[in-house]
DODOLO-496617 format. One record per residue (C-alpha): residue number from 0; residue in three letters; x, y, z. Coordinates in steps of 0.2 Angstrom, whole numbers, padded with zeros to 4 digits, always signed. Each point is the difference from the previous one (the first is absolute). Layout:
<nodes>
   seq   type       X       Y       Z
   NUM    ALA       X       Y       Z
...
</nodes>
This chain:
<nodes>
   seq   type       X       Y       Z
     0    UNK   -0497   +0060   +0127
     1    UNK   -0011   +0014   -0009
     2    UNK   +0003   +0016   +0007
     3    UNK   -0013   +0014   -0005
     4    UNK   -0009   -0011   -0017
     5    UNK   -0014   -0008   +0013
     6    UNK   -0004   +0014   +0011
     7    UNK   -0013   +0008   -0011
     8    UNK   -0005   +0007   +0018
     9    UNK   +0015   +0011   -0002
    10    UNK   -0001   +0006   -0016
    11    UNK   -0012   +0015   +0000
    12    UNK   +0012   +0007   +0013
    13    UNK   +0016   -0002   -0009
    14    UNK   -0008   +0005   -0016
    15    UNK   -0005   +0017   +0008
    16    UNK   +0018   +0001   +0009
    17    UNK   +0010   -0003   -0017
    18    UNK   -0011   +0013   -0011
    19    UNK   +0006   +0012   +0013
    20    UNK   +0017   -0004   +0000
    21    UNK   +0001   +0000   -0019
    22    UNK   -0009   +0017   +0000
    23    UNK   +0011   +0008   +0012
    24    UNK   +0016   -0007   -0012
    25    UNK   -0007   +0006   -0014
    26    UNK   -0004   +0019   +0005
    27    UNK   +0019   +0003   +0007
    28    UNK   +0008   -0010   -0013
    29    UNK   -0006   -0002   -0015
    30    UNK   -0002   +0017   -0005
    31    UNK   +0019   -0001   +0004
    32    UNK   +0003   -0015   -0010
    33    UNK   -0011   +0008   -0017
    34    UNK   +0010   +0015   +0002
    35    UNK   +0016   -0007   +0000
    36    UNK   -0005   -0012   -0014
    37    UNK   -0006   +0017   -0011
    38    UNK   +0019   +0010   +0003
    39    UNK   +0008   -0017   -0008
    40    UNK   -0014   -0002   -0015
    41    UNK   +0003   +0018   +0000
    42    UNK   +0020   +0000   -0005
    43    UNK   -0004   -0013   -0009
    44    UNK   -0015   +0008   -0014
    45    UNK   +0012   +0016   +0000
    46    UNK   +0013   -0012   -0007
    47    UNK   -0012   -0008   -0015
    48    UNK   -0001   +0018   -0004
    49    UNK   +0017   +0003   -0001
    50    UNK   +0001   -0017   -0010
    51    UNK   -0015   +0004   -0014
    52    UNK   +0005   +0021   +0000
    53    UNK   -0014   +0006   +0011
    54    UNK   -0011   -0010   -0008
    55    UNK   +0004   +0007   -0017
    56    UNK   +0009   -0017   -0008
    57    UNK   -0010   -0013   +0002
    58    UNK   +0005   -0016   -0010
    59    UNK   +0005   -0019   -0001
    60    UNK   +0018   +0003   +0003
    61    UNK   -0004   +0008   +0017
    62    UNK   -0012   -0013   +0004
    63    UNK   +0012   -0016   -0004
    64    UNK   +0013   +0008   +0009
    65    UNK   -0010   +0004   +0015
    66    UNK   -0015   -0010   +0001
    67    UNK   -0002   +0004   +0018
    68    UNK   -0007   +0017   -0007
    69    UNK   -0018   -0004   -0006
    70    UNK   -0010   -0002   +0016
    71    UNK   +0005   +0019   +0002
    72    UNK   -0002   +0004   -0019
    73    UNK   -0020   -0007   +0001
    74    UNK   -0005   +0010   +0017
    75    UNK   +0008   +0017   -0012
    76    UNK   -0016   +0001   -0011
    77    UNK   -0017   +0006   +0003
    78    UNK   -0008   -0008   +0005
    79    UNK   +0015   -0015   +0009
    80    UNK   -0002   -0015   -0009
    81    UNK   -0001   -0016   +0006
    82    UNK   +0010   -0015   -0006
    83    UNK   -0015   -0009   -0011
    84    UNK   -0006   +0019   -0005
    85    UNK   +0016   +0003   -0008
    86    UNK   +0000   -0017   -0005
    87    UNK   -0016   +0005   -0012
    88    UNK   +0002   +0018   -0004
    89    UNK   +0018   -0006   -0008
    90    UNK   -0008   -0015   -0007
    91    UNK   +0016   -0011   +0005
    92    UNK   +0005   -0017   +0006
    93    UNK   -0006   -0001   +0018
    94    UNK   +0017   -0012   +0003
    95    UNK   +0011   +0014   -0004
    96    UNK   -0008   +0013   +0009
    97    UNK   -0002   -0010   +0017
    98    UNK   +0016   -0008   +0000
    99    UNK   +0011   +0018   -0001
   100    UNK   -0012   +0007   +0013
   101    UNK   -0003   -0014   +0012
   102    UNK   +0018   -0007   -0003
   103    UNK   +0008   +0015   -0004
   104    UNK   +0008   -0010   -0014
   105    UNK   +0001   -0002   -0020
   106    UNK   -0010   -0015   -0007
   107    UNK   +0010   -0013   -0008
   108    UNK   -0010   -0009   -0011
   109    UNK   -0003   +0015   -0012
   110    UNK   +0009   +0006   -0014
   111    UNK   +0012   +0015   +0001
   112    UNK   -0010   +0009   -0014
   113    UNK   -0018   -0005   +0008
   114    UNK   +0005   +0006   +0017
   115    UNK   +0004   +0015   -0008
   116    UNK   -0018   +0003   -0009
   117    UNK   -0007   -0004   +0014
   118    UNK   +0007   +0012   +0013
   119    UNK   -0001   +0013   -0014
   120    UNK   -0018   -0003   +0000
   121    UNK   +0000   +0000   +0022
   122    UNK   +0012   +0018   -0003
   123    UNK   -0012   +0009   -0011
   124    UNK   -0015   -0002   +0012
   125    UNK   +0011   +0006   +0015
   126    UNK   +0004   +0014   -0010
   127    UNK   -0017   +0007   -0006
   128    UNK   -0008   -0005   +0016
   129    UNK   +0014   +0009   +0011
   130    UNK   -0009   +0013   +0013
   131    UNK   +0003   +0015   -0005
   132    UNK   -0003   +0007   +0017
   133    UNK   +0014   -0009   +0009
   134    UNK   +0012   +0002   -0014
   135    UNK   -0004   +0018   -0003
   136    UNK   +0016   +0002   -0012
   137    UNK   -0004   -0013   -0013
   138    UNK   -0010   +0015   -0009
   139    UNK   +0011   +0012   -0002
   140    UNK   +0017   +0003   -0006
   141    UNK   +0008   +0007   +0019
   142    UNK   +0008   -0017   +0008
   143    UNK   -0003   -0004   +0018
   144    UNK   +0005   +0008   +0014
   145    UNK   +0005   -0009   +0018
   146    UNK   -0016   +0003   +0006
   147    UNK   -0014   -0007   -0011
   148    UNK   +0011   -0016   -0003
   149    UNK   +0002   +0000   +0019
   150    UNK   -0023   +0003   +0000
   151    UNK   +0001   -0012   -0015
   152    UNK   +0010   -0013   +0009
   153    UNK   -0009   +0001   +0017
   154    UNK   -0018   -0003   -0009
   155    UNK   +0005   -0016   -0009
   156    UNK   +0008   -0005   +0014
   157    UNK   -0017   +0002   +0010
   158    UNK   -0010   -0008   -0014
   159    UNK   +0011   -0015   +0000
   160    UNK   +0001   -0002   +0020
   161    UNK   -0020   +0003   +0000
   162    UNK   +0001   -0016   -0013
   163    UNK   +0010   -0011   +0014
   164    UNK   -0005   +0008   +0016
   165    UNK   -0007   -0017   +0008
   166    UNK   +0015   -0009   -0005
   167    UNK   +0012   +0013   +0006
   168    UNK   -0011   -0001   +0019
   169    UNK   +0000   -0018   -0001
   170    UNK   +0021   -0001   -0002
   171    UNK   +0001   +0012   +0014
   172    UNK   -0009   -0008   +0011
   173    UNK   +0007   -0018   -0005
   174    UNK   +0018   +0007   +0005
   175    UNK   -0008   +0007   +0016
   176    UNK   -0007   -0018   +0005
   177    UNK   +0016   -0008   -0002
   178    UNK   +0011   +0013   +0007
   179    UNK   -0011   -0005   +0016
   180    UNK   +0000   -0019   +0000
   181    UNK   +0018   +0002   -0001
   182    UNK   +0002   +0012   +0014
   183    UNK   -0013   -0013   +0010
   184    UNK   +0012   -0015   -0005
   185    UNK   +0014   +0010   +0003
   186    UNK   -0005   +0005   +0016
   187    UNK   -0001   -0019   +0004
   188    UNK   +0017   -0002   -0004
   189    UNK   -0002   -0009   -0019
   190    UNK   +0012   +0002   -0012
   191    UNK   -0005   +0007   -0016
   192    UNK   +0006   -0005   -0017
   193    UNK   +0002   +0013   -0013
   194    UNK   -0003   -0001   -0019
   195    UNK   +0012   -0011   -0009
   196    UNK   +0005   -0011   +0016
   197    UNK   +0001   -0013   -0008
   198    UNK   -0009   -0014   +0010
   199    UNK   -0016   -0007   -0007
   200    UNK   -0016   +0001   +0010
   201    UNK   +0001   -0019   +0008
   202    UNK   +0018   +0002   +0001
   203    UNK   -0004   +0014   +0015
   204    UNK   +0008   -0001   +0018
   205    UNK   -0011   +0003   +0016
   206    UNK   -0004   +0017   +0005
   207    UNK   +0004   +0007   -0017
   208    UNK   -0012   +0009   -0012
   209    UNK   -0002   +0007   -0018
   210    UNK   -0009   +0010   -0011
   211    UNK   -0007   -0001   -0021
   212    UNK   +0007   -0017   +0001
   213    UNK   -0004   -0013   -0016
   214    UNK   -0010   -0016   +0005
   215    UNK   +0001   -0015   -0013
   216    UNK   -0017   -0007   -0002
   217    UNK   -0003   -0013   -0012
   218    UNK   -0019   +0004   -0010
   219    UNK   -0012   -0015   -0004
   220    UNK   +0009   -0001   -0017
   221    UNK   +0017   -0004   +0008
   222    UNK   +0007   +0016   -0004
   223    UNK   +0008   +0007   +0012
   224    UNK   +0000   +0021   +0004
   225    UNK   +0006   +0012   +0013
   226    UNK   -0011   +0009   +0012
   227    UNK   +0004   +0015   +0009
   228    UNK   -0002   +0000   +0018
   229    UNK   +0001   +0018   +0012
   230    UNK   +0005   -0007   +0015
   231    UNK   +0008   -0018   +0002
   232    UNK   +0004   -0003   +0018
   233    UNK   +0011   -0015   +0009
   234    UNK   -0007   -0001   +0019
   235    UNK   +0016   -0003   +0011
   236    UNK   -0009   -0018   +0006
   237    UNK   -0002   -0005   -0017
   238    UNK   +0008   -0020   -0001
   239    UNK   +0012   -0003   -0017
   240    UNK   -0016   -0007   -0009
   241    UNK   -0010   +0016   +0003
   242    UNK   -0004   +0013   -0014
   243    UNK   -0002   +0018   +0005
   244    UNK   -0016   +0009   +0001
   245    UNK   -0006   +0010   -0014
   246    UNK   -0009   +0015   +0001
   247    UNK   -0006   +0014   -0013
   248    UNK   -0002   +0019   +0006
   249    UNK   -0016   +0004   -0006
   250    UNK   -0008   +0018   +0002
   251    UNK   -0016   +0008   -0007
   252    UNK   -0009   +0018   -0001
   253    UNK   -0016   -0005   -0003
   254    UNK   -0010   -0018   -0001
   255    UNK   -0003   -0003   -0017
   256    UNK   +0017   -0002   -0007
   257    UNK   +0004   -0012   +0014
   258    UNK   -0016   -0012   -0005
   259    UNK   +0008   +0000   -0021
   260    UNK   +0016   -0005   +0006
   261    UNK   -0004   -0015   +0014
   262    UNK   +0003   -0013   -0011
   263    UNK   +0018   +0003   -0002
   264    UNK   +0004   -0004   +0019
   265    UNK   -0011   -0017   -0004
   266    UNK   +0009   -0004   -0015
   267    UNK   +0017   +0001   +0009
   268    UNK   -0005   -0010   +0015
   269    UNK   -0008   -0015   -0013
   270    UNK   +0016   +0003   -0009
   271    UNK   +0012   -0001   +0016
   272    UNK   -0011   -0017   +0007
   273    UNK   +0001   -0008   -0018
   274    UNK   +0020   +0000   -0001
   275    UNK   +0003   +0002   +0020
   276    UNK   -0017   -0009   +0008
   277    UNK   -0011   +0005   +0014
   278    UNK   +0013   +0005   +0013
   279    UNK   +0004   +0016   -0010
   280    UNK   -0004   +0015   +0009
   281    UNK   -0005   +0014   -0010
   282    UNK   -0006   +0016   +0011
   283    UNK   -0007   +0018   -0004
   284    UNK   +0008   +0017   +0006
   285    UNK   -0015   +0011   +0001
   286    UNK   -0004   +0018   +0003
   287    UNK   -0016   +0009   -0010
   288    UNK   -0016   -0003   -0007
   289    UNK   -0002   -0018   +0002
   290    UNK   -0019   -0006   +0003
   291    UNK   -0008   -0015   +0006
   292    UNK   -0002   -0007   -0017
   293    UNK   +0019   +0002   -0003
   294    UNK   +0004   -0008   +0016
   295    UNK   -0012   -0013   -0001
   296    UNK   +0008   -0004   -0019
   297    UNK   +0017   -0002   +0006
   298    UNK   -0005   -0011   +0014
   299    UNK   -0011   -0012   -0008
   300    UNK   +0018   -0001   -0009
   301    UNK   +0009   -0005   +0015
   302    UNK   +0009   +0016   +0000
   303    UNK   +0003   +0011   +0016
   304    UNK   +0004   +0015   +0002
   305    UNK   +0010   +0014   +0014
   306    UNK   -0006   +0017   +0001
   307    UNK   +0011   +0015   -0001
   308    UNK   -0008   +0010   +0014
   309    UNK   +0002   -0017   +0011
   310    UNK   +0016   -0005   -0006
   311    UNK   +0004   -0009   +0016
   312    UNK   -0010   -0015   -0007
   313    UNK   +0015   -0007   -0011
   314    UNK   +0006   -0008   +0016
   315    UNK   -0015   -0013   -0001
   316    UNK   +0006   -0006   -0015
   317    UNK   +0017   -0006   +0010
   318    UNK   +0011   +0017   -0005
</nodes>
């Protein structure tokens, strides 16, 4: 029985009530959640320094053996470069370039000698572009003291967090909305089921939950892949045929992100009904800027939705 998706009626209100929850979340924690996210990057650019001598030894060797280095190396220069900027200024393969800073490791299917050309060519642009304003030592013969490698550290540090600021709100506020479906279940007295438990997802006892668990689905081709689901929840009435209900913690801080991305809850639920058929329930945890147009997407899809700020409504779906 649909529990928000057909109640347009509704939706203005809730819409309204969930920007201001997510707005209130987001000035007392995520200030917090950047910062803390900056100490870490923090320790970890004053550690590349270490590894390339303050910037001063640049080459292959330091690269292949620590390949997690080049993301910090490209936001070193003046002005930062961005991965297909460095890509053409170096006039390298964009398959080696991506793969060590995506991946964060070596390409395979390369040649030791060619790799080497390559990240001598990607070594020499870091060098001549490096900004001379953070790394006010590379211009004369005094070394660095504690203190501008500290300055040095804290400004790469800023550029790269500035580079992955939304991801680092959106992980925040992920762990936040699952931390408080499991305090709701918990409340209720479900069980959880940690990482690694062992059981799969239709293997699942009543009044048990779990989270990031993998979903078989088997594609139009036959293959068959996993999925990742947030939330997977057994209700304690659930008969031994039953599957558990799905749901995916989905936040937003502004609406035009959420419109790019509604597809993917749609190609999962076509993917869920293809291998599992109609019964499947697939649901929405929401809090944030989610508009009509979102809503009205994800329903004509046959998914519902809970909303944070009225969290009370996971009891209509049998929980």
């Amino acid at each position: 029985m649909p529990v928000n998706l057909d109640k347009p009626q509704k939706w203005k209100h809730d819409i309204a009530r969930s920007v201001d929850m997510y707005n209130d979340w987001f000035i007392k924690f995520a200030p917090k959640a950047f910062r803390e996210t900056r100490v870490q990057t923090t320790i970890d650019v004053t550690e590349t320094l270490k590894r390339t001598n303050n910037l001063s030894k640049i080459d292959p060797s330091v690269i292949k053996t620590y390949p997690e280095i080049l993301p910090t190396l490209r936001m070193s220069t003046c002005p930062p470069l961005a991965v297909d900027r460095l890509i053409g200024l170096a006039g390298v393969s964009p398959n080696v370039v991506k793969k060590i800073d995506k991946e964060k490791k070596l390409p395979t299917r390369i040649t030791e000698s060619k790799l080497n050309s390559e990240l001598r060519k990607v070594c020499a642009i870091i060098e001549q572009m490096a900004d001379p304003d953070i790394f006010v030592w590379l211009s004369r013969s005094d070394p660095a003291s504690d203190e501008e490698i500290y300055r040095a550290a804290t400004i790469v540090a800023d550029r790269l967090c500035g580079a992955v600021a939304n991801p680092i709100i959106r992980n925040a506020q992920e762990k936040r909305q699952l931390a408080t479906i499991k305090s709701w279940l918990e409340r209720r007295n479900y069980h959880h089921l940690p990482t690694g438990h062992g059981a799969k997802f239709n293997e699942m006892k009543p009044g048990t939950f779990s989270f990031r668990m993998n979903v078989p689905v088997t594609l139009n081709d036959a293959k068959q892949v996993n999925i990742p689901i947030d939330a997977v929840v057994m209700p304690k009435t659930a008969s031994e045929e039953e599957l558990p209900i799905f749901f995916e913690a989905k936040s937003a801080g502004d609406y035009t992100n959420v419109n790019k991305r509604r597809k993917e809850e749609a190609i999962k639920m076509s993917q869920l009904r293809h291998t599992y058929g109609d019964k499947i329930q697939f649901n929405l945890f929401l809090c944030g800027y989610f508009d009509s147009g979102y809503l009205g997407y994800e329903a004509a899809e046959g998914i519902d939705w809970v909303w944070e700020h009225r969290i009370g409504d996971f009891t209509k779906f049998g929980l």
